[in-house]
N, C-alpha and C positions, 0 to 999 in steps of 0.2 A: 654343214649340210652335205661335204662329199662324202660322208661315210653312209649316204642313204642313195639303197637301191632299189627302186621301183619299177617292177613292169607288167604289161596287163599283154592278154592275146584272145582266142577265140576263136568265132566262125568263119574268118577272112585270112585266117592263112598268113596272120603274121605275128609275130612277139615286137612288141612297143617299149622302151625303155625309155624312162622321164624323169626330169627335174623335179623333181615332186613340189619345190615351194613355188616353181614358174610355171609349171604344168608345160615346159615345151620338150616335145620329143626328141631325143636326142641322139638315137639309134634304131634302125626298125630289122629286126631277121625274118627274113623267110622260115614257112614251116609246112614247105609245099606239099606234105605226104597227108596231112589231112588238118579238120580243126585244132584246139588245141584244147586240153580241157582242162587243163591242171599245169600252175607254176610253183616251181620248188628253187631256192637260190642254193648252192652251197656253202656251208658253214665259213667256208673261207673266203668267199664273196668272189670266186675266180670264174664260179661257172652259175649256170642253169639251165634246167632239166624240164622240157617240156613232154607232158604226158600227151602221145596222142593217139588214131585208133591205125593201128595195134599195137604202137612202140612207142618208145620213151627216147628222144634225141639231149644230149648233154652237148649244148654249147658253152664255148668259150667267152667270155664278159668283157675280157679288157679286148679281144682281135673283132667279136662280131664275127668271128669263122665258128667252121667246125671246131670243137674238143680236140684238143691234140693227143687223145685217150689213145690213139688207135683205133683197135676193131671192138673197142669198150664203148666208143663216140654214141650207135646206135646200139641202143637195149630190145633183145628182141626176143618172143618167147610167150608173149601173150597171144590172143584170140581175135579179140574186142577191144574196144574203148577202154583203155587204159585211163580210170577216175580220179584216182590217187597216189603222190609220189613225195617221199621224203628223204631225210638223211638222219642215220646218226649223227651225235653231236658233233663228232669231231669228222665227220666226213668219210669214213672208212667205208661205209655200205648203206644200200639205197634199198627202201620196199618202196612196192607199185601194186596198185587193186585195181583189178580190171571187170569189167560188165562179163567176162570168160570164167567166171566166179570163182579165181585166183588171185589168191596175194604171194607174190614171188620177193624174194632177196635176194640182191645181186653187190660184190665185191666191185665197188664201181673200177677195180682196176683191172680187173677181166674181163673178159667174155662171155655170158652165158649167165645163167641165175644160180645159185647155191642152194636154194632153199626156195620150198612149194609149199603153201596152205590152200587145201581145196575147200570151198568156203560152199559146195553145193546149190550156191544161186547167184546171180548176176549181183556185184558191191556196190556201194554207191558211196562209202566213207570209209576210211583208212587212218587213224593216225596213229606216232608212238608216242606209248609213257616215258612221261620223263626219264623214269629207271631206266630206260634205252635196252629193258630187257624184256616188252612185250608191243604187242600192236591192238590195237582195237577197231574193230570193224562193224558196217553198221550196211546191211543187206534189203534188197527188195523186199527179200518175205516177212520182214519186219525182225529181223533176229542183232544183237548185239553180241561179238564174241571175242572174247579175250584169250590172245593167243602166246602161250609160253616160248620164248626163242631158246631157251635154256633147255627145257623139257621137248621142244619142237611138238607140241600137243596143244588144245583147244581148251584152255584150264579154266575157262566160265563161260556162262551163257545168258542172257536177258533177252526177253522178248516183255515189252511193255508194253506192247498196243495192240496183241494178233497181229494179221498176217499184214498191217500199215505200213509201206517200206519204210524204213530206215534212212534219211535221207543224210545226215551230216551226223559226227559224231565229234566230239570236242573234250577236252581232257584238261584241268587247270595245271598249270605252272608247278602249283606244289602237291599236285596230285590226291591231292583233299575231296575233288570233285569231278565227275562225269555228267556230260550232257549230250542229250541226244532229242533230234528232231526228226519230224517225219512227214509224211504227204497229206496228212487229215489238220495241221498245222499247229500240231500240241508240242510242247518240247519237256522231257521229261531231265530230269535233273538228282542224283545219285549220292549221296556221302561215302566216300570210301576210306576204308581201313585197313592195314595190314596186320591178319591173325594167323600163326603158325604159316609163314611163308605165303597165303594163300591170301587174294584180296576180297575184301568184303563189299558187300552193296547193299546200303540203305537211302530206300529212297527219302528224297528230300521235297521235291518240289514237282509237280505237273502242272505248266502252262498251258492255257489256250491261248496262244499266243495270235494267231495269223488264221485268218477262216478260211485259207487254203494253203496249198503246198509251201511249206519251209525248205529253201534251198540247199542252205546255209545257218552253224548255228557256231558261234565263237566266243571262249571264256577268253577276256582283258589277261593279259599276261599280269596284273595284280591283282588276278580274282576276284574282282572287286564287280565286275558286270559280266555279263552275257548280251552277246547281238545275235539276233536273228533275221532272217534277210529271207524272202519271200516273193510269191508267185503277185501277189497283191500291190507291186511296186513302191513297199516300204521297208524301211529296217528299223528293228524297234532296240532299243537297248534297255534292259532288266540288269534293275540294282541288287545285287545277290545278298547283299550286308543287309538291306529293306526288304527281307521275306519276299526277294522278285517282282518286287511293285514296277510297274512301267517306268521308267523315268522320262522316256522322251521318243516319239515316234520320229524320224528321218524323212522325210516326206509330203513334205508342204510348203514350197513345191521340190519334189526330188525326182528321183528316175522318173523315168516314164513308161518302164515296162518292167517284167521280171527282174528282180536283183538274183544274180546267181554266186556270189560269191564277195567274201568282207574280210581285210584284215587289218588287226591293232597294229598301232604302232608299237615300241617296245615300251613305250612311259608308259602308254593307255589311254592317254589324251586326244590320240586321233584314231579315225577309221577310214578306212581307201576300201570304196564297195564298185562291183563291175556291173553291169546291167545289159539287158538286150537290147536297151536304146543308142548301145554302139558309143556309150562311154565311160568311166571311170570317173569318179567324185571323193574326191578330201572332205572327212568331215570334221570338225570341230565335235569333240562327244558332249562338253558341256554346254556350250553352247545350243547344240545340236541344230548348226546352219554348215550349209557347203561354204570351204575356202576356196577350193581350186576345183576345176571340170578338166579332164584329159578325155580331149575330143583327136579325131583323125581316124579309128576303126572305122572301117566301110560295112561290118556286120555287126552282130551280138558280141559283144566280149562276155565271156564268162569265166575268165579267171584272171586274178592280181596276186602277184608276189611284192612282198616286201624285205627288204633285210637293213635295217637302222640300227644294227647294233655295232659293236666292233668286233672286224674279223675274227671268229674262231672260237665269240662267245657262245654258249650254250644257248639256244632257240624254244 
């Protein structure tokens, strides 16, 4: 188990790192410039990167200090609440989507961003394709867009629901599948293809999943399920192999308020979801009971990182 790194943060101004099978805290940072709203690990397990409003701080994992980046430490360059933050695989450069309705690219070993996509409305989900050669974003106005790093251009476009924002966008493993959820608590779900260079969308599936806002929506790194995590303070998980039949609601008894955020383990056996009731929960998926509660936030957590794999494997 020391090759698992877990940590949650939020509205109280701190990043939590935990023993995930003891649930004891065993590092806390400061992140006094604002909430936090988003955790990203590095591929190489040396750092992470807390998105917050306006900036993205990259600290260091083994010190608990600052990033020994330099003047790369703070990313700065956005507006607003910076939503979403990742890495390529091997760690080389970082995007960030911010409520400034920008997704920027930044050479984590510089200063400054390389690269701007104006997304013309406030983001609210950012991930990359596996290829690690595009991004996909998922907007208030309800728009999904698929963005070329190659072409540096906006090479597809979905809106499934009108103007219903966009709340979490999610991308499977082997890139077979796109999911996307949104505030009216549908989740729409996409087959994709690749034809003359250019990727295809058929849809596959539209849930009514949650009778109000989906916070969060995450395909199992073995594709094998979808989690949705919602304003209703339950997280449901859909068997994608089973025509998306419910398998198992999370939630009896579970959070106690908003769940804003959920991540797989790398087998896909577990889920570690954050909540506004100011904790974090392990959960058994088959099962579908809490093992472990990470208590100690003093407000909302709304985001968890995890990294259980070995350094420098692909994520």
């Amino acid at each position: 188990m020391s090759q698992v790194l877990l940590a949650t943060a939020g509205y109280d101004h701190t990043i939590r790192f935990w023993e995930a099978p003891s649930g004891h805290c065993t590092r806390t940072l400061q992140h006094p410039d604002s909430q936090v709203n988003r955790l990203e690990i590095t591929p190489d397990k040396q750092q992470i990167a807390a998105a917050g409003n306006p900036s993205v701080r990259l600290f260091d994992i083994p010190t608990g200090g600052a990033s020994p980046a330099g003047s790369a430490t703070s990313y700065d360059g956005h507006t607003n609440n910076v939503i979403a933050v990742g890495f390529q695989q091997e760690g080389k450069w970082m995007f960030t989507g911010s409520e400034d309705s920008t997704i920027k690219v930044w050479d984590v070993r510089a200063p400054g961003f390389q690269r701007e996509f104006d997304c013309g409305c406030p983001l609210n989900s950012v991930v990359l394709h596996p290829n690690q050669g595009e991004l996909i974003s998922g907007d208030r106005d309800g728009n999904i867009r698929i963005w070329d790093l190659g072409q540096n251009t906006c090479s597809a476009e979905l809106v499934p629901d009108g103007s219903k924002a966009i709340r979490s966008v999610s991308i499977s493993n082997d890139a077979t599948k796109l999911a996307a959820a949104n505030d009216a608590g549908s989740v729409f779900v996409w087959s994709l293809e690749q034809a003359n260079g250019t990727t295809k969308f058929e849809p596959l599936q539209k849930l009514q999943a949650h009778s109000t806002y989906i916070i969060k929506c995450v395909i199992s790194p073995d594709c094998k399920r979808l989690a949705t995590t919602s304003a209703d303070t339950t997280v449901k998980i859909w068997d994608i192999e089973n025509n998306f039949a419910c398998e198992k609601t999370l939630g009896n008894p579970g959070h106690q308020r908003w769940v804003w955020d959920a991540v797989y383990s790398a087998d896909s056996a577990y889920l570690i979801t954050a909540s506004s009731d100011q904790t974090a929960r392990l959960w058994d998926v088959k099962q579908g009971e809490t093992i472990r509660h990470y208590t100690g936030h003093q407000k909302a957590v709304i985001c968890v990182a995890l990294h259980d794999r070995s350094a420098g494997d692909a994520t």
